[in-house]
C-alpha positions in Angstrom: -79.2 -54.5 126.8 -78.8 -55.4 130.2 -77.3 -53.4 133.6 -74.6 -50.5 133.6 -73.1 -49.5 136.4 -70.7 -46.5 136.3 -69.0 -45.7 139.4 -67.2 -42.8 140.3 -68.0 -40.6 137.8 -67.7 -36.7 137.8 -71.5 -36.2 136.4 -72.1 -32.8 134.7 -75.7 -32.2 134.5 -76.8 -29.5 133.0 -79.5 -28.3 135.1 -80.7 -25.0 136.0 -78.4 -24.7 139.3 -75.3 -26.0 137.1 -74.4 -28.9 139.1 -71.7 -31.4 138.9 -71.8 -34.1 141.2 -68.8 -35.5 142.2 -67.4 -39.0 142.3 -71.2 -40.3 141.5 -72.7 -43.6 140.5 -75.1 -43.6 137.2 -77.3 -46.6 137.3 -78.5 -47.9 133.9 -81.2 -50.3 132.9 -81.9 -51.7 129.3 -81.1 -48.6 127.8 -82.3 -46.3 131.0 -81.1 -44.5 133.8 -82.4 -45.6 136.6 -80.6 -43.6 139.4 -77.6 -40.8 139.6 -75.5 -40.2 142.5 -76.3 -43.2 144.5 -77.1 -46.7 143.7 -79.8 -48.8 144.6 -79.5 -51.0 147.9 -79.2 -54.4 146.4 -78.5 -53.7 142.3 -76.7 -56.0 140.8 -75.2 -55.0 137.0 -74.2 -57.1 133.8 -71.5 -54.5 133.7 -69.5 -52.2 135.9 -67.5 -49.3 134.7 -65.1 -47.6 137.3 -65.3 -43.7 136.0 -62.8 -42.3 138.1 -61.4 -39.3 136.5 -63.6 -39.6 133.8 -66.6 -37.0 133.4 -70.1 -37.9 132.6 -72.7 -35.7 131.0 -75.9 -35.3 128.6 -75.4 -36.3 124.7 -75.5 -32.7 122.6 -77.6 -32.4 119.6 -76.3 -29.9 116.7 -79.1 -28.3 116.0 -77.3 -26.7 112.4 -75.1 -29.2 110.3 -73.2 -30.1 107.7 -71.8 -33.0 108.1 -72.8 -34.5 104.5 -70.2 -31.7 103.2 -67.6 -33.3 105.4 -67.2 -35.7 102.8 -67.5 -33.6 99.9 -64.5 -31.3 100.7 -62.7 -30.7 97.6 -65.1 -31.3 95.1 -65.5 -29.0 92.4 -63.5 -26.8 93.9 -63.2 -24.4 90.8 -66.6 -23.6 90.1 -67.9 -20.4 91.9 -70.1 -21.0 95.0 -73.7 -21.1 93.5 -72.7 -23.5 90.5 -70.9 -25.7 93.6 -73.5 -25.9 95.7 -76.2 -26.2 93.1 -74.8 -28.5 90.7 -72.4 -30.8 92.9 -72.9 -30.4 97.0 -77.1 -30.6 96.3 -77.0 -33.4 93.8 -74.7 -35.5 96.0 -76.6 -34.7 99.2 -80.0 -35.6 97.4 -78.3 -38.8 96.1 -77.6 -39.8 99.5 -81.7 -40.5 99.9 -81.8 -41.1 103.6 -78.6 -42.4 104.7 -76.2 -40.7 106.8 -72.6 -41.8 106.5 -71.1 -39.6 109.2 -74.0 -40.4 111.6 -71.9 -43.1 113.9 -69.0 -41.1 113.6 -71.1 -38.2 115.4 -72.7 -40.4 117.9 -69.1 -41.6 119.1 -68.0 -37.8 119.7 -71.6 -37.4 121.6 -73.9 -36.0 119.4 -76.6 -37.9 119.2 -78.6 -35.6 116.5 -77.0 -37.7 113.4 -77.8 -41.2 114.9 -81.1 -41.7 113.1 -80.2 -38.8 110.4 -83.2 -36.6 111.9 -81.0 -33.2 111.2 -79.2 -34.3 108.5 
């Protein structure tokens, strides 16, 4: 994985007072953060990422989804709404037996609840 380092960055964190720290450095480590705001005397990174006007800030998690149903849209559209979801939407879903196909595709936009399908 290597070293990140993203300069610059306005950091949004999400903690209790609300801060957002301006024009900050995040330091990242095989996969860690290692320091945010300033960076380490001496660190030296595999990659450097200039994050001036760009905001940085915690992955979300969608804690209700439906993103299986994103790909159904359409289907069966006739049928009323418990023949739908019981004959079409629930067979597909259950067909899908552990693999989320729009779990990337949520990652990318920053939720990070699809990436290993543990909502879905």
């Amino acid at each position: 994985m290597g070293t990140t380092w993203i300069k610059n960055a306005d950091v949004i964190t999400l903690n209790e007072r609300g801060d957002i720290l301006h024009r900050s450095d995040i330091v990242i480590s095989e996969g860690r953060i290692l320091s945010i705001g300033d960076t380490p005397p001496g660190f030296c990174a595999d990659e450097i990422i200039d994050a001036a006007d760009h905001v940085v800030l915690p992955g979300f998690f969608n804690a209700h989804t439906h993103a299986p149903m994103t790909l159904e849209r359409g289907w069966a559209d006739d049928l009323p709404f418990d023949r739908w979801l019981n004959d079409r939407i629930w067979v597909a879903e259950s067909a899908d037996q552990g693999r989320c196909p729009l779990g990337c595709l949520s990652s990318r936009g920053g939720d990070d609840s699809l990436r290993d399908r543990r909502l879905c």
